[in-house]
GUROZA-684272 format. One line per field, with one value per residue (C-alpha): residue in three letters; residue number from 1; chain; x, y, z. Coordinates in steps of 0.5 Angstrom, whole numbers. Layout:
aa: [ALA:...];
i: [NUM:...];
ch: [A:...];
x: [X:...];
y: [Y:...];
z: [Z:...];
This chain:
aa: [UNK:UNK:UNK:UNK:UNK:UNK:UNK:UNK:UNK:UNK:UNK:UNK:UNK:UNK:UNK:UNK:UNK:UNK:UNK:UNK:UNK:UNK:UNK:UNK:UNK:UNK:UNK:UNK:UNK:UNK:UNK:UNK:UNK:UNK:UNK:UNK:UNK:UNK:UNK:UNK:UNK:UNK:UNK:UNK:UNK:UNK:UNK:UNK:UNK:UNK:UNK:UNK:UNK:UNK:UNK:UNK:UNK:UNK:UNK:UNK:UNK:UNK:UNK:UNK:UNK:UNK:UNK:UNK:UNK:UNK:UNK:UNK:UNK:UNK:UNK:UNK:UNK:UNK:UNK:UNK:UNK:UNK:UNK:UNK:UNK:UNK:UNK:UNK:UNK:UNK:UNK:UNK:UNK:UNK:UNK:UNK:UNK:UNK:UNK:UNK:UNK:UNK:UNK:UNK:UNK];
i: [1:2:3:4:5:6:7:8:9:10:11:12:13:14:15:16:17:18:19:20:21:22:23:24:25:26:27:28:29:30:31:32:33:34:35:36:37:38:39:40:41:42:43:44:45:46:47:48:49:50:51:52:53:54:55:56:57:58:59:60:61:62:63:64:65:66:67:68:69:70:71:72:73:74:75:76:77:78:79:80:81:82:83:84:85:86:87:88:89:90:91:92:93:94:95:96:97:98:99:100:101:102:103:104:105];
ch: [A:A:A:A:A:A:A:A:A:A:A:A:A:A:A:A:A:A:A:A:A:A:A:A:A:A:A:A:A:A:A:A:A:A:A:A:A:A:A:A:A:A:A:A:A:A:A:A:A:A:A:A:A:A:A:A:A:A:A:A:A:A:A:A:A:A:A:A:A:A:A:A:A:A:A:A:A:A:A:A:A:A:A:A:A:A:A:A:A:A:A:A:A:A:A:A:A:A:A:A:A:A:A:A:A];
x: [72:69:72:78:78:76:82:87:86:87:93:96:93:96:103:103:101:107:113:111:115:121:120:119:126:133:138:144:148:149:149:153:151:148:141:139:137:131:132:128:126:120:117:120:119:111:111:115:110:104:106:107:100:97:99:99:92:90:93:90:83:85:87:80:75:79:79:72:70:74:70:64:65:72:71:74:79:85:82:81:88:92:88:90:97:97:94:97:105:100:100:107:110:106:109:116:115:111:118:123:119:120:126:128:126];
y: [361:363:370:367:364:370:374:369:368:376:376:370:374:381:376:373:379:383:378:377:382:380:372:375:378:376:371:376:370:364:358:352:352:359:357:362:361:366:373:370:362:360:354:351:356:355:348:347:352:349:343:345:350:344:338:344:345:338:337:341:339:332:335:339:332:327:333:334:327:324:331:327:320:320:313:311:318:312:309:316:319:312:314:321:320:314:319:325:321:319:327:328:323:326:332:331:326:333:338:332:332:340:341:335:340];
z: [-167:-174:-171:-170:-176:-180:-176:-178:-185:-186:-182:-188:-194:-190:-189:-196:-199:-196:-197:-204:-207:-203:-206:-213:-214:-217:-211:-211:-210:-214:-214:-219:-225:-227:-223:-219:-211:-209:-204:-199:-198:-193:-196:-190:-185:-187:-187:-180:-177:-180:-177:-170:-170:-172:-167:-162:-163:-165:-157:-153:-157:-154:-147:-146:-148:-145:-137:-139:-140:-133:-130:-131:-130:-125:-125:-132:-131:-132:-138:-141:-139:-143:-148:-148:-148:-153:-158:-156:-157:-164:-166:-164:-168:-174:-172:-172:-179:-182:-179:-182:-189:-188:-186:-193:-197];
């Protein structure tokens, strides 16, 4: 996991580094009253992509323990998947909140 971590963190600082200069020059097109729009704008992208990395994660750690635990007590597997699934329509729904707020912006 701390590899995967060490890998992912290279690939944003690579990304962040090469879209840098895109962001950093003048809009060509106008918008109203003399401001400026910027060349390339991902401050929606990231956030939306957070979001969905996240509740996907956040969802399949949930799946793993809740099959894990209905493997070692089978007799509670109905309790267990209630639960899952209240708890994962919670981490959906945060999702969908997170996507609304990006797309807002």
């Amino acid at each position: 996991m701390a590899q995967f971590l060490k890998y992912a963190m290279l690939l944003v600082g690579a990304f962040v580094a090469v879209s840098a200069p895109a962001m950093a020059q003048e809009a060509v097109v106008e918008v109203g009253a003399g401001a400026a729009q910027p060349l390339i704008n991902l401050t929606a992208t990231f956030g939306a992509g957070l979001v969905v990395i996240g509740a996907g994660l956040g969802i399949s750690r949930l799946s793993t323990a809740a099959f894990e635990s209905m493997a070692r007590q089978p007799e509670v597997a109905a309790d267990i998947k209630g639960s899952m699934v209240i708890v994962a329509a919670m981490i959906e729904g945060a999702a969908v909140i997170g996507l609304i707020v990006c797309m807002i912006k």
